[in-house]
Every structure is written in C-alpha cells, then in structure tokens.
N, CA, C and O of each residue as an XYZ file, in Angstrom:
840
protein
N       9.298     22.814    -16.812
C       8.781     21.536    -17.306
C       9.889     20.732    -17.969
O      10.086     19.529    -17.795
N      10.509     21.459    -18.666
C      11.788     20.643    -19.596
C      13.023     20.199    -18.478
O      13.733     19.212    -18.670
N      13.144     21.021    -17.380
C      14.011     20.597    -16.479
C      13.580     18.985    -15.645
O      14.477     18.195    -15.350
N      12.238     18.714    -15.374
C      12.037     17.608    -15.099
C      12.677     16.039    -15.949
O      12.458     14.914    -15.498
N      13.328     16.267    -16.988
C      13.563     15.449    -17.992
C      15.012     15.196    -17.810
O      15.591     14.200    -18.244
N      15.731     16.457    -16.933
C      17.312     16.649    -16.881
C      17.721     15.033    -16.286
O      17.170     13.983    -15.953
N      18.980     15.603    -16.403
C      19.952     13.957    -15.971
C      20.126     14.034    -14.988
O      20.303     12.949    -14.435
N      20.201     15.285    -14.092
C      20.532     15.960    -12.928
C      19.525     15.714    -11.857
O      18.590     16.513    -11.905
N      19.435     14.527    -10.577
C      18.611     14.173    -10.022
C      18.069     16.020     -9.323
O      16.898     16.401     -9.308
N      19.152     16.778     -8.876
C      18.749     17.875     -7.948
C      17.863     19.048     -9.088
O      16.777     19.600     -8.913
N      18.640     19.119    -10.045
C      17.588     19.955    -10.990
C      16.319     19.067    -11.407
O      15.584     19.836    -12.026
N      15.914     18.195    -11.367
C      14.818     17.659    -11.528
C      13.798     17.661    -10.068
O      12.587     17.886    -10.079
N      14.463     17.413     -9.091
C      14.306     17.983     -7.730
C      13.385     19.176     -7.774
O      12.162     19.041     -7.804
N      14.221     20.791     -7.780
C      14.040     21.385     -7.784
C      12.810     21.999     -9.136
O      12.136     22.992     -8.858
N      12.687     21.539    -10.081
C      11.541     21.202    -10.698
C      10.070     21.129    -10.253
O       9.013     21.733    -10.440
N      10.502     20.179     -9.635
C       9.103     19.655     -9.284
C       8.772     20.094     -7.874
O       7.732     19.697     -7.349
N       9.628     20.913     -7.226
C       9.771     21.876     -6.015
C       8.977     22.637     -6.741
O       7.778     22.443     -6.542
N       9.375     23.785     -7.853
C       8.922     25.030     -8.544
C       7.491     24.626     -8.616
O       6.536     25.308     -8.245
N       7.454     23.342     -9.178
C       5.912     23.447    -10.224
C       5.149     22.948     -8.969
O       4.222     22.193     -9.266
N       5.289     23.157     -7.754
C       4.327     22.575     -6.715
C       4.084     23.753     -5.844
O       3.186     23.752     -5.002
N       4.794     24.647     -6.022
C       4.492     25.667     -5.183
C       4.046     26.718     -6.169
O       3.972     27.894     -5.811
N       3.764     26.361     -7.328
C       2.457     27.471     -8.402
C       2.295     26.886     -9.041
O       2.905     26.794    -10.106
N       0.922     25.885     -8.471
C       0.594     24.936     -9.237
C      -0.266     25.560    -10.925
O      -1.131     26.416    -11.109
N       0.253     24.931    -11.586
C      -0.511     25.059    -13.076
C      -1.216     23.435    -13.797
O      -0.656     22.347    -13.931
N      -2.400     23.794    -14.090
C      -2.827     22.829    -14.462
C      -2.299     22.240    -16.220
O      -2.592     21.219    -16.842
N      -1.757     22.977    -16.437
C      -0.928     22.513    -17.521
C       0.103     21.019    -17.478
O       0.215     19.998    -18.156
N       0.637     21.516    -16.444
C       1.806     20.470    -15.581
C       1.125     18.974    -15.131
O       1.793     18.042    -14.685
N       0.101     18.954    -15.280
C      -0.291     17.605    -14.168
C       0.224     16.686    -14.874
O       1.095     15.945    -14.417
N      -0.332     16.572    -16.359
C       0.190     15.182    -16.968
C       1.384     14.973    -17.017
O       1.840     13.861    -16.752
N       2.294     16.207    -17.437
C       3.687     15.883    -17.547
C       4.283     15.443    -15.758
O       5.431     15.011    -15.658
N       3.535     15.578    -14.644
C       3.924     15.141    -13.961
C       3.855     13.901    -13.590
O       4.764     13.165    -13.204
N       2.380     13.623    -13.763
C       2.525     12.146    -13.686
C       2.763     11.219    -14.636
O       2.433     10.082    -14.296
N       3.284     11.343    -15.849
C       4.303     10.788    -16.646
C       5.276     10.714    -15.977
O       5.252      9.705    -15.274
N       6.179     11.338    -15.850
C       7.630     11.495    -14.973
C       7.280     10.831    -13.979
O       7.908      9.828    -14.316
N       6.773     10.509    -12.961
C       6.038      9.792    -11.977
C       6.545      8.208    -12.267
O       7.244      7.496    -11.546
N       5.962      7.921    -13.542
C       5.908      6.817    -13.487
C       7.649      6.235    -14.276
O       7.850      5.061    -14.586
N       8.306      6.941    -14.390
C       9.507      6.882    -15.103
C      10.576      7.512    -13.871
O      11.654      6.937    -14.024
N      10.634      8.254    -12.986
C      11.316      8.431    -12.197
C      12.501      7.575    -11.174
O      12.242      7.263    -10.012
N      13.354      7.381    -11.613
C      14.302      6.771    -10.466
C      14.803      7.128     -8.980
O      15.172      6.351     -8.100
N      14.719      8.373     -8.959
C      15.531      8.840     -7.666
C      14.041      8.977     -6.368
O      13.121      9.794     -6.404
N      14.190      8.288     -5.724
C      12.909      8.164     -4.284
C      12.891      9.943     -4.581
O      12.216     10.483     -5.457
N      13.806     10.646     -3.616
C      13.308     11.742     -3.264
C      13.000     12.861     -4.563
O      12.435     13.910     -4.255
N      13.225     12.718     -5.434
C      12.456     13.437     -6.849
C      11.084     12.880     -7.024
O      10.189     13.535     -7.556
N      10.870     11.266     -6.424
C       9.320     10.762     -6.910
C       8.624     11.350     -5.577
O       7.393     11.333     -5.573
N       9.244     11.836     -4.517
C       8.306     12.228     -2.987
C       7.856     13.556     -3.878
O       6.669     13.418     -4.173
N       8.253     14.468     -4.268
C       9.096     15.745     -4.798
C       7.470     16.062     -6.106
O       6.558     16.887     -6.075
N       7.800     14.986     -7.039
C       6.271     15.137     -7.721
C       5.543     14.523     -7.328
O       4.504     14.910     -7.861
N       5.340     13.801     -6.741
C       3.778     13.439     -5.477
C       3.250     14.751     -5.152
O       2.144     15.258     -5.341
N       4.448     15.223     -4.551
C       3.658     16.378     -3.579
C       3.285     16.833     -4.505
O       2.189     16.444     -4.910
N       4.012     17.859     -5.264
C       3.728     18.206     -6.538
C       1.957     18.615     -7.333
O       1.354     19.549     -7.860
N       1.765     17.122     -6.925
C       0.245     16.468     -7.992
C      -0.725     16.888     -6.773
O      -1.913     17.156     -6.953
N      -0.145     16.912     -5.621
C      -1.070     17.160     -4.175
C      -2.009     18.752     -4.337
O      -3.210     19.022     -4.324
N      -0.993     19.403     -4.459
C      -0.814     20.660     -4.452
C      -1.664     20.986     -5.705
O      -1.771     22.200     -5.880
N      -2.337     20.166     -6.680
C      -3.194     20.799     -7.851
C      -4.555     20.145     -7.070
O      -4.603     19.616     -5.959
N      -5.694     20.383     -8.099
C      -7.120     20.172     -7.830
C      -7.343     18.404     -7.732
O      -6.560     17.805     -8.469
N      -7.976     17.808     -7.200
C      -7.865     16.479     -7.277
C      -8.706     16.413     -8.850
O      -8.100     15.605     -9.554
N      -9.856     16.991     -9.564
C     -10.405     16.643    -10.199
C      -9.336     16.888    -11.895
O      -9.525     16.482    -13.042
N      -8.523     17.517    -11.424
C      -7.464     17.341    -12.531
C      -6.450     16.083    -12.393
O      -5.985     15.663    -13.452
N      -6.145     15.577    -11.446
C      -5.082     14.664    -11.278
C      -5.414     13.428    -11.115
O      -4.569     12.572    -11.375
N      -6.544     13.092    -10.709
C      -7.430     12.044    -10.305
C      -7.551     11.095    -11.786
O      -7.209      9.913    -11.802
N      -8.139     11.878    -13.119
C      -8.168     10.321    -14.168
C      -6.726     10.359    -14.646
O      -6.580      9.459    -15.473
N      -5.623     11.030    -14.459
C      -4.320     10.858    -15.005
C      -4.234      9.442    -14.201
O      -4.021      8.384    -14.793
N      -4.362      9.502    -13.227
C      -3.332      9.006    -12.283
C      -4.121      7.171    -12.016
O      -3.719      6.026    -11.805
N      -5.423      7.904    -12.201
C      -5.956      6.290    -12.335
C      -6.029      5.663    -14.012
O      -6.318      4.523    -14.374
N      -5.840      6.265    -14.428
C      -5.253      5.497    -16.117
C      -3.430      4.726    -16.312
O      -2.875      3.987    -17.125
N      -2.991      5.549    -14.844
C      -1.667      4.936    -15.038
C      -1.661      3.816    -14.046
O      -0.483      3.486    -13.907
N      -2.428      3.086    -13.300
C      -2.809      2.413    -12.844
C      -3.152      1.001    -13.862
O      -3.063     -0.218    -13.714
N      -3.399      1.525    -14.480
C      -3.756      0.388    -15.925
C      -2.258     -0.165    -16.727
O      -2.080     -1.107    -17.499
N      -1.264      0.907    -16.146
C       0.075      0.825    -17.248
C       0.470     -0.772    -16.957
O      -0.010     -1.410    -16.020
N       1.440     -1.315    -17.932
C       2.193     -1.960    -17.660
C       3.391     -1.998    -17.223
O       4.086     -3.013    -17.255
N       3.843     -0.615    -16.655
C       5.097     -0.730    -15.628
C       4.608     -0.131    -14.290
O       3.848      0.794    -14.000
N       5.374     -1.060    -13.560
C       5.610     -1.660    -11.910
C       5.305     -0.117    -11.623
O       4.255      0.354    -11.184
N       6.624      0.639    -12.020
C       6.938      1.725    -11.091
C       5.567      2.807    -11.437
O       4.842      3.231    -10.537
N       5.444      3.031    -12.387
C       4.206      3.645    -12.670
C       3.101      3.534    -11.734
O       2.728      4.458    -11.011
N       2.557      2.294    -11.775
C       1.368      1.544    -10.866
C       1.379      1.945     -9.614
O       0.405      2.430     -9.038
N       2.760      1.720     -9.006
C       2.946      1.642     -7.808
C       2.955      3.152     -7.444
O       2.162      3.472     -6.559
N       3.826      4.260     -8.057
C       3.759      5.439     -7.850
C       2.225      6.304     -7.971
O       1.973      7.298     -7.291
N       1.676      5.949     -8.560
C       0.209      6.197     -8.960
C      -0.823      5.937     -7.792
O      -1.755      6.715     -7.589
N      -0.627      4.891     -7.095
C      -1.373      4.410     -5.872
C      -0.830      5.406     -5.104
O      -1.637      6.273     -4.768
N       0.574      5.571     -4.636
C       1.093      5.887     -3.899
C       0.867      7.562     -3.871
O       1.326      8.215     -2.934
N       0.192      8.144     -4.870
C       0.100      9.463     -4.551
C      -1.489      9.693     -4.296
O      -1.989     10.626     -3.667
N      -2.079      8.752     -4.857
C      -3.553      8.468     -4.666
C      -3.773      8.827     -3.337
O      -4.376      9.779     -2.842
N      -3.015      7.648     -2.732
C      -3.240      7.905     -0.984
C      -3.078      9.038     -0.444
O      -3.678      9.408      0.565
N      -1.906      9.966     -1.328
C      -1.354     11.303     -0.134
C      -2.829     12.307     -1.060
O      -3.096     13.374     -0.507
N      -3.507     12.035     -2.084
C      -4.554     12.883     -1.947
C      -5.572     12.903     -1.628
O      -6.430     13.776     -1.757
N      -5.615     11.182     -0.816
C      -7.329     10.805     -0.266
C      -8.370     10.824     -0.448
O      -9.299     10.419      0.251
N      -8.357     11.450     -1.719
C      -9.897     11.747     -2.388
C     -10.496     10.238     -2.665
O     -10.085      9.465     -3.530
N     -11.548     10.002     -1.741
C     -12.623      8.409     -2.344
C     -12.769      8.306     -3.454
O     -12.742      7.184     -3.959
N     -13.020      9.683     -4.386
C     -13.374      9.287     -5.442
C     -12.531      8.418     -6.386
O     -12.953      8.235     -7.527
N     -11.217      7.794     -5.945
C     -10.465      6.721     -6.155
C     -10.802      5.135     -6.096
O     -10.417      4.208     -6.807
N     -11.589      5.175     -5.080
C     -11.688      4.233     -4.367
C     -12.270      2.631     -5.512
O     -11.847      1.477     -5.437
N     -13.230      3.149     -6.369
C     -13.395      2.313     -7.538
C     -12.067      1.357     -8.519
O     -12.176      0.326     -9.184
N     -11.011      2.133     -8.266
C      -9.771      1.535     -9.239
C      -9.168      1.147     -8.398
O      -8.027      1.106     -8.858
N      -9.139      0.812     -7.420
C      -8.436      0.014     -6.415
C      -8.953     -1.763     -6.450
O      -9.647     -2.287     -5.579
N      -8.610     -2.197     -7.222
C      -9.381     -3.462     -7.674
C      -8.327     -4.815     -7.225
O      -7.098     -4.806     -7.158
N      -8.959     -5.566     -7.043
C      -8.355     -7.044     -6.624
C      -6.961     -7.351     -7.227
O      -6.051     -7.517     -6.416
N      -6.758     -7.420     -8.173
C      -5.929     -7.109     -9.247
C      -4.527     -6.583     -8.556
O      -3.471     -7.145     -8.266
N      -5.060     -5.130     -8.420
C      -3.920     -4.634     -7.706
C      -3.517     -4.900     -6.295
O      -2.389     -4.877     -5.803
N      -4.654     -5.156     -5.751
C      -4.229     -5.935     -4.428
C      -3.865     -7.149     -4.235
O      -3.703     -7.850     -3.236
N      -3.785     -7.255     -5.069
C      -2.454     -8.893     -5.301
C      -1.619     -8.801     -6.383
O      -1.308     -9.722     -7.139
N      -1.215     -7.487     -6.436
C      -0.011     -7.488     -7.845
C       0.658     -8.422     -7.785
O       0.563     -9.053     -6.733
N       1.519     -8.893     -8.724
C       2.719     -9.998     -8.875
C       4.254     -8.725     -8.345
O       5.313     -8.947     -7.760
N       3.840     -7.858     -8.730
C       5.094     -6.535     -7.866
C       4.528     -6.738     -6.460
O       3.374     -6.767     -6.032
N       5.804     -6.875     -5.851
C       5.542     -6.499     -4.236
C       5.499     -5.236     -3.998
O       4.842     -4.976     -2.990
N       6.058     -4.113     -4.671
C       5.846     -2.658     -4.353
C       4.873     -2.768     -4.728
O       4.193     -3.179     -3.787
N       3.958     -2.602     -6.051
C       2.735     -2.267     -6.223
C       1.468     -2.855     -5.032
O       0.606     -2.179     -4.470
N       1.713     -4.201     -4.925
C       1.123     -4.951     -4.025
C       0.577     -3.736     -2.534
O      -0.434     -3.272     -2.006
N       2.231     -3.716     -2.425
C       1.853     -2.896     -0.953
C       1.501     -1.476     -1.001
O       0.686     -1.099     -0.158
N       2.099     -0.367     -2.073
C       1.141      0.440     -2.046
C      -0.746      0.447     -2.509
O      -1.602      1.096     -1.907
N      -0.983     -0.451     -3.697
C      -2.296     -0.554     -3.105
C      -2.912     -0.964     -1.271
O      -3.716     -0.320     -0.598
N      -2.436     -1.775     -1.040
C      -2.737     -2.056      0.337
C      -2.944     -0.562      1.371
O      -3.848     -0.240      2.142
N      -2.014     -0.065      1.078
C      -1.407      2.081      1.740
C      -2.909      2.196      1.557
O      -3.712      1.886      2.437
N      -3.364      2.839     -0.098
C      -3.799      3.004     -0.669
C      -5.592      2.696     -0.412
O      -6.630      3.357     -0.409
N      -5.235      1.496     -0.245
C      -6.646      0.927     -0.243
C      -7.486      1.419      1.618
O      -8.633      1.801      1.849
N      -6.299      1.180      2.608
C      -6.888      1.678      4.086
C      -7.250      2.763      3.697
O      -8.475      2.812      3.583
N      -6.711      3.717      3.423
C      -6.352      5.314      3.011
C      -8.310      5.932      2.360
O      -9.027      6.749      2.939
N      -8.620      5.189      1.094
C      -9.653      5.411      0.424
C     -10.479      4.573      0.375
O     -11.055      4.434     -0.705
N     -10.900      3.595      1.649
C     -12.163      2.683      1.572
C     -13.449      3.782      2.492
O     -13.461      4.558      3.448
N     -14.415      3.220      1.469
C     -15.524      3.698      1.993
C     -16.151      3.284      3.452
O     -16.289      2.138      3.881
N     -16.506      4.562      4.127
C     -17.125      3.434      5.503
C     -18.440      2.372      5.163
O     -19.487      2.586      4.552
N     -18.005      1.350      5.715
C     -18.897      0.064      5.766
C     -18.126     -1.238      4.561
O     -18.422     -2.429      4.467
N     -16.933     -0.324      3.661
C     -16.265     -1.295      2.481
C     -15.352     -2.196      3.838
O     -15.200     -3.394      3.599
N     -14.861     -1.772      4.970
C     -13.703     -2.225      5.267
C     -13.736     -3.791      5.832
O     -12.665     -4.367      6.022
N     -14.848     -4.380      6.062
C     -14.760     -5.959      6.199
C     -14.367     -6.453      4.803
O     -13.500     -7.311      4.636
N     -15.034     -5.880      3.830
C     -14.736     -6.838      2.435
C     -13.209     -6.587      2.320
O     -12.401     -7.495      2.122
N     -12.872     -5.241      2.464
C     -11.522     -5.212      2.073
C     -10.469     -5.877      2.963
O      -9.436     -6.384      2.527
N     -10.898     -5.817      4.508
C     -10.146     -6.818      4.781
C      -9.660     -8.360      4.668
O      -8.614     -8.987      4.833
N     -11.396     -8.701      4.184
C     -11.020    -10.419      3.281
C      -9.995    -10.438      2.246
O      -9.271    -11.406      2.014
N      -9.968     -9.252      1.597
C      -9.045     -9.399     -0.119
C      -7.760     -8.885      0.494
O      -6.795     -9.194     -0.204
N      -7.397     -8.099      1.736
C      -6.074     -8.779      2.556
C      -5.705     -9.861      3.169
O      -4.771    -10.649      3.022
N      -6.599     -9.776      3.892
C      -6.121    -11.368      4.376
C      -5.851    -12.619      3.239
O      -5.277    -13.644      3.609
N      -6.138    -12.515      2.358
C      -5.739    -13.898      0.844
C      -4.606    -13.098      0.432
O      -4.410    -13.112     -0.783
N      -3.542    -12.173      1.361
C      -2.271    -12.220      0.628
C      -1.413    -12.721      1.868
O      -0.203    -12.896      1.724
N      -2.206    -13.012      3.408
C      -1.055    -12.834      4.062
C      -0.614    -14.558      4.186
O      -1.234    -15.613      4.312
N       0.743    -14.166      4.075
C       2.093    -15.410      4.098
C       3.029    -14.847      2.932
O       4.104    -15.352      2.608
N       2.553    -13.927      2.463
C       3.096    -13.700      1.650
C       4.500    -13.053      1.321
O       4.709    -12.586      2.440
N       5.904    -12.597      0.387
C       6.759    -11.943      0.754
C       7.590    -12.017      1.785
O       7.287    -12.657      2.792
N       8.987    -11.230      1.632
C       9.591    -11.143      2.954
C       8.914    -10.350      4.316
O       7.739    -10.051      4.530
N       9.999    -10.161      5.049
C       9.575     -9.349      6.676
C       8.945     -7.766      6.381
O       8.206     -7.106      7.112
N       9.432     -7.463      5.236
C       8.469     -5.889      4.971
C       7.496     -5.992      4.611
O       6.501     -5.691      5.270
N       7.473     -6.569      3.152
C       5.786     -7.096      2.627
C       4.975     -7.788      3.721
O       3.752     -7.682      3.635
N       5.492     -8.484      4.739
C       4.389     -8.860      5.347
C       3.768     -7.896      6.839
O       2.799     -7.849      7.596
N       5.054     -7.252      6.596
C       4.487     -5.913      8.353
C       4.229     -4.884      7.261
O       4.702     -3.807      7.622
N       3.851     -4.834      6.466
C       3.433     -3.566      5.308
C       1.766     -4.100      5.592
O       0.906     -3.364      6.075
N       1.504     -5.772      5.111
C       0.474     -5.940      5.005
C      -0.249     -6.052      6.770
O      -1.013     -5.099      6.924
N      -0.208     -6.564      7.495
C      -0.212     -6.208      9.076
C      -0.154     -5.340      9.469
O      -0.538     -5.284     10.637
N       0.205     -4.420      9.015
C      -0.162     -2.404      9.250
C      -1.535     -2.471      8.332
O      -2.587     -2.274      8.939
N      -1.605     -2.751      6.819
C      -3.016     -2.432      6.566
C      -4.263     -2.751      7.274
O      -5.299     -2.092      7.371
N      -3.892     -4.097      7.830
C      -4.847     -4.989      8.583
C      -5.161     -4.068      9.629
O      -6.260     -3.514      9.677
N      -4.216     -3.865     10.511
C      -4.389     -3.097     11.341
C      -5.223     -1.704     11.785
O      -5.981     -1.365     12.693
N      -4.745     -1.232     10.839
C      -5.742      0.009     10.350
C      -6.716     -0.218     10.047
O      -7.261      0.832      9.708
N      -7.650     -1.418      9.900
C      -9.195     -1.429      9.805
C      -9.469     -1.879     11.012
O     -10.472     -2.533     11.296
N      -8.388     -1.475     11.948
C      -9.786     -1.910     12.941
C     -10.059     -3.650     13.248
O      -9.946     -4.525     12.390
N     -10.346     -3.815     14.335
C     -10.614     -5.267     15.111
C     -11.533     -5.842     14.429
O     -11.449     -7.018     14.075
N     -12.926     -4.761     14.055
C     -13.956     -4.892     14.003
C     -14.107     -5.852     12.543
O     -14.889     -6.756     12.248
N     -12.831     -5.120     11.702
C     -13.203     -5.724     10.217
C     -11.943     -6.687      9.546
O     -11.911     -7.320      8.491
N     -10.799     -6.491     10.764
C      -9.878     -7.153     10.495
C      -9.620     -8.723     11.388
O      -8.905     -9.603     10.910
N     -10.208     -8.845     12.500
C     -10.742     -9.833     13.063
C     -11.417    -11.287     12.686
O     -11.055    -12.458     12.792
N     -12.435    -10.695     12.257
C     -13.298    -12.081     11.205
C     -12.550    -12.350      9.999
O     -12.634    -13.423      9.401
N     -11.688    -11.217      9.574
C     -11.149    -11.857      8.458
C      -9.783    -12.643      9.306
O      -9.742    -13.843      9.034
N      -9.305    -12.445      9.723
C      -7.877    -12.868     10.334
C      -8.011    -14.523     10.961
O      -7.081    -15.329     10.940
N      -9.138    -14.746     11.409
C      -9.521    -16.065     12.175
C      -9.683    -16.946     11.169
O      -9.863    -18.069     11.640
N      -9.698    -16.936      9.992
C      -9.674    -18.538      9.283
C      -8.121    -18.628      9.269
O      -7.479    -19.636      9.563
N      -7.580    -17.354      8.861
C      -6.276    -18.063      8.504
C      -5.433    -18.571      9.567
O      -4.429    -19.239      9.323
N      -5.834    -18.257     10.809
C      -4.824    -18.353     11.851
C      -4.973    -20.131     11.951
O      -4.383    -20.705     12.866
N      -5.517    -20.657     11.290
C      -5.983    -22.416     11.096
C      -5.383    -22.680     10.041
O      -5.214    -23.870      9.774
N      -4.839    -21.557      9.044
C      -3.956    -22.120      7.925
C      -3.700    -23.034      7.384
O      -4.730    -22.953      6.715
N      -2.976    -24.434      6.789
C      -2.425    -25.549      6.761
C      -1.021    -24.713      6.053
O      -0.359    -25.564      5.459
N      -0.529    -23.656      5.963
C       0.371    -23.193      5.087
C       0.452    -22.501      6.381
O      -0.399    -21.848      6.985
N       2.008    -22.873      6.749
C       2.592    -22.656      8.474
C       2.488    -20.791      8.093
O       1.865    -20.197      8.973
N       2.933    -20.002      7.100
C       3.765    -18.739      6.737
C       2.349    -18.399      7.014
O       2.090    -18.141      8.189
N       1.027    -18.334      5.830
C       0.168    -17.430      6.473
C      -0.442    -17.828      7.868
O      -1.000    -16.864      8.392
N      -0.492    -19.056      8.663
C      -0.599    -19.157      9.882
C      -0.399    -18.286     10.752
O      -1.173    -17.626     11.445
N       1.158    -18.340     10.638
C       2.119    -17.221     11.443
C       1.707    -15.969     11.523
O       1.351    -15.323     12.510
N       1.824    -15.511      9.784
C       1.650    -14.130      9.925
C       0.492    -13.849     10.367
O       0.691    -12.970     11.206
N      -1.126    -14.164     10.287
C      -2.101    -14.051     10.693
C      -2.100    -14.126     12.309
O      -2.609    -13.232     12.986
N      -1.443    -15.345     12.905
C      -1.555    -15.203     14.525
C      -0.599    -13.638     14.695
O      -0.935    -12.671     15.378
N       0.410    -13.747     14.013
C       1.046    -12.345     14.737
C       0.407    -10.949     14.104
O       0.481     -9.891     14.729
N      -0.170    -11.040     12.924
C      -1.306     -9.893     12.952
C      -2.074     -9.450     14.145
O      -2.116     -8.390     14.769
N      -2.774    -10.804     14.283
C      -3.929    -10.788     15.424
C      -3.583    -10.340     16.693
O      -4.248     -9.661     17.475
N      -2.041    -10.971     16.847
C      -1.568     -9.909     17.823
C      -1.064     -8.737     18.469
O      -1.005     -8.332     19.630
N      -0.691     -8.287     17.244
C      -0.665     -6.617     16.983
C      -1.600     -5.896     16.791
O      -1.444     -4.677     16.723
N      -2.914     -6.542     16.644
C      -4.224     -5.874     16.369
C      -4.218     -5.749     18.083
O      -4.265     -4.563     18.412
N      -4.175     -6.605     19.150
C      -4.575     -6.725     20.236
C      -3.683     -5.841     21.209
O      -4.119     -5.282     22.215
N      -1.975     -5.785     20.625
C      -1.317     -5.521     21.572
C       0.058     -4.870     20.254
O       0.909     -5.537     19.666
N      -0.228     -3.351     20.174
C       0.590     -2.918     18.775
C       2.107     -2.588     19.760
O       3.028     -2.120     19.090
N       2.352     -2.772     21.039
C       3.061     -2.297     21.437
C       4.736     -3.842     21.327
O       5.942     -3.985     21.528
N       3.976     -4.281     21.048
C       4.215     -6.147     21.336
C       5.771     -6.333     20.162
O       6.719     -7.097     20.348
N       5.560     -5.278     18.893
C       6.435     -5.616     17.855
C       6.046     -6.609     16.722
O       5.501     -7.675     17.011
N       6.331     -6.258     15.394
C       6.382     -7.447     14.573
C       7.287     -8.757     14.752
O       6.860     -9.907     14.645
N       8.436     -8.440     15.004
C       9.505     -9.464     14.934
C       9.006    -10.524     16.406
O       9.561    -11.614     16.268
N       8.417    -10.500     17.303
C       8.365    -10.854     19.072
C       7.116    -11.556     18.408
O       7.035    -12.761     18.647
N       5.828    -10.841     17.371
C       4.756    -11.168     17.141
C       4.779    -12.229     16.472
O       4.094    -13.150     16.917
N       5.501    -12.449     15.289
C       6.053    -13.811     14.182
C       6.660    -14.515     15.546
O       5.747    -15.072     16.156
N       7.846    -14.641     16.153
C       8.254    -15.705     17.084
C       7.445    -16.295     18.134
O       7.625    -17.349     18.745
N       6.361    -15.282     18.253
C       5.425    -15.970     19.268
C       4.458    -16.982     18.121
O       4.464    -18.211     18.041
N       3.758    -16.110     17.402
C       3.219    -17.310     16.525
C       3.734    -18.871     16.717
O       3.475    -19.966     17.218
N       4.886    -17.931     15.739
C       5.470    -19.549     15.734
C       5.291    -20.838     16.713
O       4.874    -21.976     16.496
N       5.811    -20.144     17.958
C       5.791    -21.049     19.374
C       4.186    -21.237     19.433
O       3.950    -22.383     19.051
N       3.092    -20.617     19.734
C       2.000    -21.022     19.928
C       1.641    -22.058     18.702
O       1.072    -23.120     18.954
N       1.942    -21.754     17.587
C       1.261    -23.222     16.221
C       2.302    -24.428     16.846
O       1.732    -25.516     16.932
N       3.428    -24.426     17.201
C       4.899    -25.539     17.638
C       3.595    -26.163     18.388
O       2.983    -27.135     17.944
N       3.276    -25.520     19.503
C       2.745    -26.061     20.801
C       1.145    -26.870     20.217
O       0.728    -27.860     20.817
N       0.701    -26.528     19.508
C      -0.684    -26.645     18.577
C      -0.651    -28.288     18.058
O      -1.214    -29.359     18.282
N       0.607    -27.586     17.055
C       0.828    -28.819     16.362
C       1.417    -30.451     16.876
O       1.599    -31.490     16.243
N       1.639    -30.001     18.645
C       2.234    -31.372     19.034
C       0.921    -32.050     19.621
O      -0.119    -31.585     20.088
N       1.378    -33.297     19.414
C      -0.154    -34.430     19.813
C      -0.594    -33.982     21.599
O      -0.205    -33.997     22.767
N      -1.618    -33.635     20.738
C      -2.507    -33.325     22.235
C      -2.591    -31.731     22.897
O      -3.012    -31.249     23.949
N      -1.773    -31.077     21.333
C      -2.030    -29.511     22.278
C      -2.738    -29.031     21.900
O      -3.459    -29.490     21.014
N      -2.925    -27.197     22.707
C      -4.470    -27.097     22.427
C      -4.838    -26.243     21.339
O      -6.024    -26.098     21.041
C-alpha cells in the first residue's frame, strides 16, 4: 500500500500489480484515491484493473463519490474504471453534467462510460444528451463522440442525429452527417466521413441544391 505513493512510476506499477492479484478489501479506497492523483497512463490502467479485480459492491460508492470531485483527472479516471466494471448499478451518476464536462477527457470518458452502463430502453434519451455535444472539440473528441453514437445503434442514434445534420453551426452539421455515415457504412473512416460531409452541406448550401 505505501509503495503506491513511491516516486518510482515501476514500483508503483508493480503495486498495484500485487494488490490486484490478492485482492483485499482494505485497499479499495486507497486505490481509488491514487486513481484520481496518478500521472503515469500505465500505473492508472494498472489500478483500474486493480479495482476490477475486487467486489463491485465495495468499489462502486468510492468511485461514484469521486465523480463529484473537483479534479479533472479524478472524474475522468473514475468513469473510466466504471466502464471496465459494467456494473448498471452505476448507471444513476452518469448525469448530464458529466456528459458535457467543460474537461474534454472527462467529457469523453463519460460518453465510454455512459454506452457501457445504459439501461435497455435508456439509449434514445441518451443518445439526445450526445448528440447536444456533437461539433464539439478537436478530431478525437469528436470520433470519441461518433463511436458513442455509434454504439447505440441506428435505432437510437438515428432520430437523434437528424436534427443536427440541418445544423446552422457548419461543425455540428458535419460531424452529425459524418456520424450518420459511419452509423451506415463504419468501414467508410472518420477522416473520408468529415470530408464527405463537408462536400454534401458545400453542395446544399449553393442556390438551388438539394
């Protein structure tokens, strides 16, 4: 436990290696503390797993109280392990809020997060409270959010996707027509999907097209 605190990214590593392969319920909080304070990616994959590897009903209100924190990395790491334990019983703290963080990491792991633990029959609503982010961010944040879309399905990502593709704000235009087209045709690419947009609104927007 005290080694998780080291300066030493690999002994902190190996830490949270130990405490995941005999899991003790002692450890959870101090893990997801460290969680939310962690710098090095592969030490934060490292206690994810970590938190996986215990009971969800122990890790589950840690992890949604740090959801409430006021740091980024916290929030975001917190969602982000949410998802690798899938338990619905999450699914309540996944709130609007976070699906439009002012963090673009947090932003997009709720989004992970939110496909991951919606209830069947939630996924039209949840696709409306995606679709009011897309234009948003650079080329990742927005194929981060176009993968969530995606993952619900035609059925629930569809009706939401068709107002915006009428946009008056060219960015979510775009991204919405090239959603819609990766919903239709995932083989097509993000980058081919935005340039086609584009050209189909060009052609839209000149007098008399269709």
């Amino acid at each position: 436990m005290r080694a998780l605190d080291d300066a030493r990214p690999s002994v902190r590593l190996r830490a949270a290696l130990a405490i995941g392969s005999a899991p003790d319920p002692r450890s959870v909080g101090k893990l997801v503390e460290r969680c939310g304070v962690e710098p090095d990616f592969s030490v934060r994959e490292m206690l994810t797993w970590a938190l996986t590897r215990h009971e969800p009903s122990l890790t589950l209100p840690p992890l949604v109280a740090e959801l409430r924190s006021e740091g980024a990395r916290a929030r975001s790491q917190a969602l982000h392990t949410l998802s690798k334990i899938g338990d619905g019983r999450a699914w309540p703290a996944i709130t609007g809020a976070l699906l439009s963080d002012a963090d673009e990491e947090v932003a997009r792991s709720a989004w992970r997060a939110a496909v991951v633990l919606v209830p069947e029959g939630e996924e039209p609503r949840l696709a409306v409270a995606l679709a009011a982010q897309l234009g948003r961010g650079g080329r990742e944040t927005q194929l981060s959010l176009s993968r969530a879309l995606i993952a619900l399905g035609e059925g629930a990502a569809g009706p939401a996707l068709s107002p915006a593709t009428a946009d008056p704000d060219p960015r979510v235009r775009h991204h919405a027509m090239a959603t819609r087209r990766l919903l239709r045709d995932p083989e097509s690419g993000f980058e081919y999907a935005i340039e086609e947009a584009k050209r189909v609104a060009a052609m839209r927007d000149q007098p008399g097209g269709a």
